[in-house]
N, C-alpha and C positions, 0 to 999 in steps of 0.2 A: 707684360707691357714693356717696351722696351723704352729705357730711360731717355727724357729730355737731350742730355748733355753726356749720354752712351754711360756703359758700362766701369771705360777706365778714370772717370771723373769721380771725383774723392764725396764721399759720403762723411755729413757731420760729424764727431765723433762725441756721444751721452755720456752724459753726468747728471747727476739725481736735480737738480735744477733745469738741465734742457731737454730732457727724456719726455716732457709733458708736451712740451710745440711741437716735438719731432716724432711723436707715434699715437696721438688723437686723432681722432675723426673730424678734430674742431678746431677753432685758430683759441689755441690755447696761451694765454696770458698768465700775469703775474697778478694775486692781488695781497694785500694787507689788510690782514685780518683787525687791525688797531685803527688805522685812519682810514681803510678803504682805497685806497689811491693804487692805480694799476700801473704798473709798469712794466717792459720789455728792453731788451733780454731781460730774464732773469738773472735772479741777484739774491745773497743772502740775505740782505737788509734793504728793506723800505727806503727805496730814494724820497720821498717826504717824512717823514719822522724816526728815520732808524728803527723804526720795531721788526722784532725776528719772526714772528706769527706770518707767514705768508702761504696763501695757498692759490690754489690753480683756477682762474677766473675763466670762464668759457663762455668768449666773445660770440656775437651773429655773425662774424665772419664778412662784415660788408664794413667799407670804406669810400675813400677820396683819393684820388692821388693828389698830391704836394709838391712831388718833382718829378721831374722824370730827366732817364740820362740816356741815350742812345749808342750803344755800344757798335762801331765798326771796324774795327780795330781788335782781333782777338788777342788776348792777353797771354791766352795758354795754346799751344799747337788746338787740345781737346777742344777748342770753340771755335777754331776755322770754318767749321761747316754752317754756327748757328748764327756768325753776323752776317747783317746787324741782327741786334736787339734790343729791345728797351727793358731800362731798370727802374725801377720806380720806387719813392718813399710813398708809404702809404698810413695815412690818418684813420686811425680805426673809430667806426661812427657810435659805437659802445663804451668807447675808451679813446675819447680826440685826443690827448695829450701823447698817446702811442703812435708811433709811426714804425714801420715793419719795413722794412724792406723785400723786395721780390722780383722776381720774373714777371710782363706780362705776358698770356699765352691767347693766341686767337683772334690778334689783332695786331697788323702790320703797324710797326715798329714806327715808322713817323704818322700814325696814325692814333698814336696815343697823345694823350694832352693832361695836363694838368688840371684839376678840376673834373678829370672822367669818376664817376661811380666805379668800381669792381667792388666783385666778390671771390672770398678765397676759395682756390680750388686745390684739391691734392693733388701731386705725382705720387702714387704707391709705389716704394722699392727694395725689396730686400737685401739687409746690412750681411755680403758673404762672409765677414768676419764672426758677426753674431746667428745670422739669421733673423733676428732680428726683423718686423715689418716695420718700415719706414714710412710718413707721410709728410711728405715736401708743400711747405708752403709755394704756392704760385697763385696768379692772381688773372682774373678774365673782367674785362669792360663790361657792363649791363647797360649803360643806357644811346647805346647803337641802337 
């Protein structure tokens, strides 16, 4: 599969707290095993209560979008090719108090809105440092 934003565009780089969003099959969260309260990014402590019990909450993978930013203006040479685009915070309907940020894929760029439904989709990509299989958060409209 040849990646979204090619080849020479920087892959995340894991740590034992982001290695669970970045290689699931599933839009994997944060939860607290003590008060239950989900949070993203991960973190070693519970942004509600400070407790250190935390483990890997695996959301439906469906939300809202919140905002959205329309990028046309590439930042880096590598996204010349892909403006515009839209960026979107995303309100996850498992977990509303998370918002995610994301790509949307499948749907021309001024034609996203705030208050659209999506669901997460992966980019699969292999990390050539590791090998490593990668799965990219990105995100598609449902209710077109």
């Amino acid at each position: 599969m040849t990646r979204l934003l090619g080849d020479a565009w920087a892959l995340p780089a894991l740590d034992t707290l982001s290695r669970p969003f970045f290689t699931s099959e599933q839009l994997t969260l944060q939860q607290c095993e003590r008060c239950g309260h989900v949070q993203h990014p991960p973190e070693e402590v519970c942004q509600a209560c400070t407790g250190f019990a935390l483990s890997p909450f695996h959301s439906v993978g469906t939300g809202r979008i919140e905002s959205v930013s329309i990028a046309h203006h590439a930042v880096h040479p590598a996204l010349q090719q892909h403006v515009p685009y839209a960026i979107v915070l995303v309100s996850i309907d498992d977990a509303p108090d998370v918002l995610v940020v994301g790509n949307v894929l499948g749907t021309a760029p001024e034609a996203v809105r705030i208050g659209d439904h999506v669901r997460v989709t992966f980019e699969q990509v292999t990390d050539p440092r590791s090998g490593e299989r990668l799965m990219i958060p990105q995100w598609q409209v449902i209710n077109q």
